[in-house]
N, C-alpha and C positions, 0 to 999 in steps of 0.2 A: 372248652375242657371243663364240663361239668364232673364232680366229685361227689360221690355218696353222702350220706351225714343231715347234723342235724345244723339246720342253718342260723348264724346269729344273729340275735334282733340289734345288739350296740357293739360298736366298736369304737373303744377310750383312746383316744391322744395321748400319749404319756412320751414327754420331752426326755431325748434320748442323754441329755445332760447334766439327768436330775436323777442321779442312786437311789436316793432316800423315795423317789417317790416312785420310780421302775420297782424298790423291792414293796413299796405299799400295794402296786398296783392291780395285782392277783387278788385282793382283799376287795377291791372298792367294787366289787358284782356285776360288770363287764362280761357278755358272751365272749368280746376278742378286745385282746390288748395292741395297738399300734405303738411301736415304741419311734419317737420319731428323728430322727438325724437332718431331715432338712430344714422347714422353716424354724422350727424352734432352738434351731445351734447356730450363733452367730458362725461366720467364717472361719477365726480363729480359733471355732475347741471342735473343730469337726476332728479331728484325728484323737483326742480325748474321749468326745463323746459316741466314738464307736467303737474304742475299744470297750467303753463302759457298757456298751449295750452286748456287744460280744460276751461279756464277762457277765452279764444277766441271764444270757441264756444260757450259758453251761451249763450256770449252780441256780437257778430259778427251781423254789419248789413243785409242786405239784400247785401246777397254775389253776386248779378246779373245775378242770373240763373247758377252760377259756382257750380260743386259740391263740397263737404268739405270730404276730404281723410286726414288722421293721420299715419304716417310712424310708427307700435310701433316696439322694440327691442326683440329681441330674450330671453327666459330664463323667470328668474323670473323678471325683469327690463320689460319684457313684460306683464306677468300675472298681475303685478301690472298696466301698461300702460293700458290694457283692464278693468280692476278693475275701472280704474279712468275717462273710457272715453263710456263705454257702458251708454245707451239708452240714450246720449243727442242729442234731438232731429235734430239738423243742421246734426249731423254727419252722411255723405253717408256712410262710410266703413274705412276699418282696410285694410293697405298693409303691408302685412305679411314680413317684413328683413328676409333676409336667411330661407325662408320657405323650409327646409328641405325636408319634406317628406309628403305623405296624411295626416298620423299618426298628424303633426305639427297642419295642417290645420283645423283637425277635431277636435282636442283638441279646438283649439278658438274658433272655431264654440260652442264647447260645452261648455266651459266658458261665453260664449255670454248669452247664451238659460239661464245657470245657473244665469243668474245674471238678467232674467227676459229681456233681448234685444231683441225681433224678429225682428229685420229690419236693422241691420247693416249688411251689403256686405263685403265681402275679397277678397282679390288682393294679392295672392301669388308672393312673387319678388324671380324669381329663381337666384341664384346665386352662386351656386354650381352644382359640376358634378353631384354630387346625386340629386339634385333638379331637374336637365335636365333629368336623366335617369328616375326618378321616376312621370315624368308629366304629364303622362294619368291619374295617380293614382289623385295628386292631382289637376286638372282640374274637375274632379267629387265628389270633396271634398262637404260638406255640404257648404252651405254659399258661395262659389266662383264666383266670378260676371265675371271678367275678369284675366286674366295673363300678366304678369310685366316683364323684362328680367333684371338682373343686369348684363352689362356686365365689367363691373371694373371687380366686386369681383369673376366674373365667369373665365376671364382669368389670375387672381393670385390663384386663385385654382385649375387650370387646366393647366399652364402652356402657354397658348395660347397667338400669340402675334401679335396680326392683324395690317395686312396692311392696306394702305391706301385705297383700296377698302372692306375691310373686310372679304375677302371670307371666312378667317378662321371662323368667327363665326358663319357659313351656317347653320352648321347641327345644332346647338342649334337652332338658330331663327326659322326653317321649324319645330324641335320639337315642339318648345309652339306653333307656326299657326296651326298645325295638331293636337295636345294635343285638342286647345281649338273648332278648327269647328268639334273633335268627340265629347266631351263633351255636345257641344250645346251652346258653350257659344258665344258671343262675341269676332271679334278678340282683340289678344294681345294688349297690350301698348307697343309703341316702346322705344327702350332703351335710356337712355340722351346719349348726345353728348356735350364733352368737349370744342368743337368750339364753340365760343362765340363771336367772331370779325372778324371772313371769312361766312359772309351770303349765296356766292357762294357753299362754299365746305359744308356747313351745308343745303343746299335744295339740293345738289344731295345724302349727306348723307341720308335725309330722305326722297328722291325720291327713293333711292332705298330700307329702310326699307316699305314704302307703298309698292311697286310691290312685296316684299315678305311677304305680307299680313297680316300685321300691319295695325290697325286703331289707329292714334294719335300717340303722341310721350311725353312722358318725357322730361322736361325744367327744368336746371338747374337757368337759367338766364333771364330776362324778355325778352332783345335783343331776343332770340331764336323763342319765341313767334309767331309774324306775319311769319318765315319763314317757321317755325311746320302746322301755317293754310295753308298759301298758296298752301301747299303739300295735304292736306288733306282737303281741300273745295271741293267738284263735281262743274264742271261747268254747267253754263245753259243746256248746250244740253244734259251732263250725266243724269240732274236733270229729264230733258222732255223725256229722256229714261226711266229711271226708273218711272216715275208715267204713262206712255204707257204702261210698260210692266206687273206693276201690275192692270191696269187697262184693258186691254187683258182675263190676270189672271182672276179676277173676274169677267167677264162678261162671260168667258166660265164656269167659276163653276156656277154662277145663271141658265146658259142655259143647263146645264148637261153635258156638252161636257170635253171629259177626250185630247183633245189635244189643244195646244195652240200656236200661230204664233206669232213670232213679225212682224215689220212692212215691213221688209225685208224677210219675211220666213220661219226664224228661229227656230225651236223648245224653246219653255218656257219649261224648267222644275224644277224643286225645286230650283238646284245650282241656275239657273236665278234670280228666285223667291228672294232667299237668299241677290243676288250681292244689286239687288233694291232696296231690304227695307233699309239695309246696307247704302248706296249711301243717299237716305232721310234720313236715321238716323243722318249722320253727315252733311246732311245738313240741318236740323233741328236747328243745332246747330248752325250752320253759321248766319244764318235766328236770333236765338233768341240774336246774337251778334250786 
């Protein structure tokens, strides 16, 4: 279920427990706000802290073109999360915690529908083996906009213990990239990163989730923010690529013409097509920042 628009480069964490800092959170210059109910709420203020995030987004000002995401919990602490937070109007979508399986995904989808929602979006956060094995499945899930990666929870379930370049967690990350460009969807959300006070090791971090074909990243911490854009802005000249090449594009479908050159020669074909819009999509977003 891919969706028009301008796609975000960060999306903030924001503890769905914490008022003072759900009303900061539109300020701190986040493309999308995740407000979150599960790991950040102990057991006991789960029923507090979702009425407090319900109560966010009724009276939330004008979030500044940020979208508004809700992290709900697994089980029935979920069913009741969806129960409480379906068709309010601010709300972009539901990221699914330990989105198990299609099976998972398709259930909320259909708790949605039942509860009269047509327009909430889901964001499957894999983080488990089965979540990983099972991602074609749930990438074609009803309702899925985009794909999440957890990898805390994916490497204490899996045993995995990445290095400082991460290569262990290769073959998860190219599963959700590949899960979600056969789907149709939108690339993945790249995973948080613990690094909060080394800016250096946190933009080669997320230089190298971008090159493995990730759009945006997950921010735990405001700090992380500008270094998440910086990765994920297109510069002037990607920009004047990409509106050359769909404009190539369209002026050979007006003329009938089934091939298409770039400026260099090149063959245009779909993938091209894809990279370009992609490219304005997030810089769309830059733009509306």
């Amino acid at each position: 279920m891919t969706a028009p628009g301008r796609l975000p480069r960060s999306y903030l964490y924001v503890p769905g427990n914490a008022p003072d800092k759900l009303g900061k959170a539109p300020t701190r210059g986040a493309d999308a706000l995740i407000a979150d109910l599960e790991d950040a709420v102990p057991p006991g203020g789960k029923d507090a802290a979702r009425r407090a995030v319900a109560d966010w987004l009724r009276s939330v000002p004008d979030p500044g073109g940020a979208e508004l995401w809700v992290r709900v919990n697994g089980g029935a602490a979920g069913d009741a999360d969806v129960r409480a937070l379906a068709g309010l109007p601010a709300l972009t979508g539901l990221v699914l915690a330990k989105a198990g399986d299609a099976e998972h995904v398709a259930a909320v989808a259909g708790l949605l529908s039942g509860l009269g929602d047509t327009t909430t979006l889901l964001m499957p956060l894999l983080e488990t083996a089965g979540a990983v094995l099972d991602v074609r499945g749930i990438a074609r899930a009803p309702r899925v906009h985009r794909l999440q990666i957890g990898e805390v929870d994916l490497a204490a379930d899996t045993g995995i213990d990445p290095g400082p370049d991460e290569t262990e967690l290769l073959f998860a990350r190219s599963m959700t990239v590949l899960a979600s460009a056969d789907a149709g969807l939108h690339p993945p959300v790249g995973p948080v990163s613990a690094v909060t006070a080394d800016p250096a090791a946190l933009a080669e971090s997320t230089e190298r989730v971008r090159r493995q074909g990730f759009v945006g990243r997950a921010c735990i911490h405001p700090a992380q923010i500008p270094v998440v854009h910086a990765a994920f802005t297109p510069s002037a000249r990607q920009i004047a690529g990409a509106e050359d090449v769909l404009a190539r594009f369209e002026a050979a479908a007006a003329a009938g013409s089934g091939v298409v050159l770039d400026a260099e020669g090149r063959l245009i074909d779909a993938a091209v097509i894809r990279l370009a819009r992609r490219t304005l999509a997030t810089a769309g977003r830059a733009a509306a920042k």
